[in-house]
N, C-alpha and C positions, 0 to 999 in steps of 0.2 A: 448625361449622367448614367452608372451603367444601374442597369435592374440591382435589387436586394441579394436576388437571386445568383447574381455573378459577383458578390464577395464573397458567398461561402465558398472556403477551401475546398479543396473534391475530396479530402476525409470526413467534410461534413456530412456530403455531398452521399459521400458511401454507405456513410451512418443513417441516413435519414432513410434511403430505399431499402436497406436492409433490415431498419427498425418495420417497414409494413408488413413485411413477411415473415416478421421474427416470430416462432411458436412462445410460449411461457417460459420464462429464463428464471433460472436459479441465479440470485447475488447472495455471495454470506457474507459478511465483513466480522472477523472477529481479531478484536484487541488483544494486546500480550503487553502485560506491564508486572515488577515485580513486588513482592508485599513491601506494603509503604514503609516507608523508614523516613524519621523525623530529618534527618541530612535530604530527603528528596522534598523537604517541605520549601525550599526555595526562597527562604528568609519572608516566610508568612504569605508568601503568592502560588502560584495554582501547583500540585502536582500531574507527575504521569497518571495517575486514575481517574484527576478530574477532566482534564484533556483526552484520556482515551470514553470517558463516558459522553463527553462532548460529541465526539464524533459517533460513539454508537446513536445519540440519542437523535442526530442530524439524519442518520443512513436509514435508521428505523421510521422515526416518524415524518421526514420528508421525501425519502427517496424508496421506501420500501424496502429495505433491504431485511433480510435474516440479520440480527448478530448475535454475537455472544462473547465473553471474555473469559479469558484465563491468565489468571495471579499467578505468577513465575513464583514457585516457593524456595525459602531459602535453604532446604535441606533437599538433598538430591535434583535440582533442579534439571539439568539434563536430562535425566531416563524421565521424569515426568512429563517437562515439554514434548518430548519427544515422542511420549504413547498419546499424551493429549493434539497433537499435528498428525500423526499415522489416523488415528480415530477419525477427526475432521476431514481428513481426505477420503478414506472409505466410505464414510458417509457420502459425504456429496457425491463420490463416483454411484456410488446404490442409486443416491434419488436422480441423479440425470438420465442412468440406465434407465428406470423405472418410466420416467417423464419422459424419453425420448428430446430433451430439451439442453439450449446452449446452458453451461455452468460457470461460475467466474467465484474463484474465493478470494479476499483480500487480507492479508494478515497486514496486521500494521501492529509495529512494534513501536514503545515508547519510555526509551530511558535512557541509562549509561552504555559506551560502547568501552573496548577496549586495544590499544593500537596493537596488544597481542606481539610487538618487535623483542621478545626476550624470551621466547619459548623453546626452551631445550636444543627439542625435536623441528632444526633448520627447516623441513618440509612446510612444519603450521604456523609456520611466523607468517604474520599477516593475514591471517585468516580471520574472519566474523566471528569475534567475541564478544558476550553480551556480560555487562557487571551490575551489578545490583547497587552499587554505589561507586562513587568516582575514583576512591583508593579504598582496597581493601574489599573486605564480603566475598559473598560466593559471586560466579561467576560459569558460565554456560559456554561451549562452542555453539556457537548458532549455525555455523559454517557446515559441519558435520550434518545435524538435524533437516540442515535445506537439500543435503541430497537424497534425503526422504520423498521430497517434492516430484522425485522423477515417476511416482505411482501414480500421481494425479490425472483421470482423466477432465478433469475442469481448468480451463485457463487459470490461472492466479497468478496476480499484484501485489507483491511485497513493497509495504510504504513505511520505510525505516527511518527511525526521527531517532538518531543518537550520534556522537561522536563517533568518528573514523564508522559510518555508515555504509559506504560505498565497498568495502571490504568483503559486502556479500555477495561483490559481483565475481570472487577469485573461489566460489565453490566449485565443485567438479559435480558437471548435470550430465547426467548421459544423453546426447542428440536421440531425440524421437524418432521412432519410424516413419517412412515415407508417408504412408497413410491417416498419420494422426496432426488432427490440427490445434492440438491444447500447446499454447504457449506460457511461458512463466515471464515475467519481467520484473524489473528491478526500479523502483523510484526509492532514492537513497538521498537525505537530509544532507549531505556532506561528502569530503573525500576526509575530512581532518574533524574538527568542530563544528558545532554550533550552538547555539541558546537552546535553554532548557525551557521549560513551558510557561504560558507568558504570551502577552501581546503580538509577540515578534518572531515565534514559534515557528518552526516548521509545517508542525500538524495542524496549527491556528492558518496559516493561510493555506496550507492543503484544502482545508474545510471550508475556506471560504470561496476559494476559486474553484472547487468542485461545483458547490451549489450555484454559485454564478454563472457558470456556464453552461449547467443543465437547466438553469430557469432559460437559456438562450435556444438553447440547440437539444433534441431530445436524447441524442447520444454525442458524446464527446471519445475520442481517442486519448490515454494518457500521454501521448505527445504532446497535445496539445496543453494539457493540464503543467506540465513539466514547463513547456515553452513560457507560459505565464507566472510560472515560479521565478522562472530564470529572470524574469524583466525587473528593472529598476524596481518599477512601482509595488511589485512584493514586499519590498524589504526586508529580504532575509539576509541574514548575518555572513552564509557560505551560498553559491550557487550550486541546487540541488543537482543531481545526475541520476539520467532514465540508460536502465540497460537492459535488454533484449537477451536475458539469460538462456534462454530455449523458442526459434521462432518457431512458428506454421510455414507451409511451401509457401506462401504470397506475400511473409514476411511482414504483416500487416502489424499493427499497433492494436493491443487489449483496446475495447469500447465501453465504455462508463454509461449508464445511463438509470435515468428515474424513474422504476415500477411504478411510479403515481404520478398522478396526473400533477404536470409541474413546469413543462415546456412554456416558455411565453415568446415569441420571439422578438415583441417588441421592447420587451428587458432591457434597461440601461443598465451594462453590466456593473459599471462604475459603483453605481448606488448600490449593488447586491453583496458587493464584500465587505466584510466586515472590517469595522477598525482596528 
């Protein structure tokens, strides 16, 4: 029978000697959901605020993370997301400068998408649009605001839970220079639909196989995390899609892991996610 030792993947495998020599790591995870509207109340079952506070409440008190939110507003929504994302990123680049230490922001968005296939201007059809309700209301280019992204010196994880999701992979990012190893990636709920929030959630089992697999392994790669979306036993309504919007030279995969003490590795993952 082989050792325990010889099922870990060699991404675990990389995660684990690089966690003992890791200095103090910045994680910030910050929510983006828009002001509630009784139409997002989902026929008396969970909204986006209560599921984005789900997972802040998960990242902060089990895993250590920074978070914070910001309430997409219904008047000017653009120009505000978009000085509210500039901000967040100068920040974190300050405090990693400051720190000398790895940074990783995670924006996770939670709500209506839009397919965007009727836009004037032939170029932005298909582009990452964000709606604040399924027909009709204000409505944000997300697409535009993500090549903001390209200031960051911190890795960041985009984890988009809306219709036509995967939409954010058609942004224009400018390739990094040689020297820099901050990559951005894409985990996108869908190519078309999916369920709104709710048992069978996108961001419901995000949450649940994150923390199952850092109660396993001290750090996880979002491949890995994606791969177990992907499997039957998720049951999610669309199979999610991970993409590599900006790599590093080694082309490696962003690494997830728990500021607190949370590792067990004799964890039966099974029992760890939630129903």
């Amino acid at each position: 029978m082989p050792k325990r030792q010889d099922l870990i993947s060699p991404n675990f495998r990389t995660c684990d000697s690089q966690l003992s020599n890791a200095p103090g790591e910045i994680i910030r995870l910050i929510t983006l959901h828009w002001e509630e509207d009784p139409a997002n109340n989902n026929r008396g079952g969970k909204n986006f605020s209560e599921e984005a506070n789900e997972l802040r409440k998960i990242c902060q008190n089990k895993l250590g993370f920074e978070v914070d939110n910001f309430i997409i507003p219904s008047e000017n929504p653009q120009f505000k997301l978009l000085n509210y994302i500039e901000k967040t990123v100068s920040e974190t680049n300050q405090a990693k400068r400051e720190k000398r230490c790895p940074a990783l922001i995670i924006f996770h968005y939670g709500g209506h998408g839009d397919p965007n296939d009727q836009d004037r201007d032939i170029q932005k059809r298909g582009e990452a649009v964000w709606a604040q309700k399924e027909r009709g209301g204000p409505t944000l280019w997300w697409g535009k605001i993500q090549e903001t992204l390209n200031a960051s010196e911190a890795d960041i994880l985009l984890v988009i839970d809306c219709c036509y999701a995967a939409h954010a992979a058609r942004s224009s990012l400018t390739p990094r220079p040689p020297y820099s190893e901050s990559r951005i990636q894409l985990l996108a709920a869908c190519a078309e639909k999916t369920l709104g929030p709710g048992p069978r959630s996108f961001t419901t089992a995000f949450m649940s196989h994150l923390l199952a697999e850092l109660k396993r392994h001290p750090c996880v790669p979002i491949s890995e995390i994606h791969r177990r979306l992907c499997s039957r036993e998720a049951r999610l309504y669309s199979v999610p899609i991970l993409v590599s919007l900006v790599s590093n030279t080694r082309g490696e995969s962003i690494q997830l892991r728990s500021l607190k003490a949370l590792h067990d590795p004799a964890a039966d993952v099974e029992s760890l996610i939630l129903p």
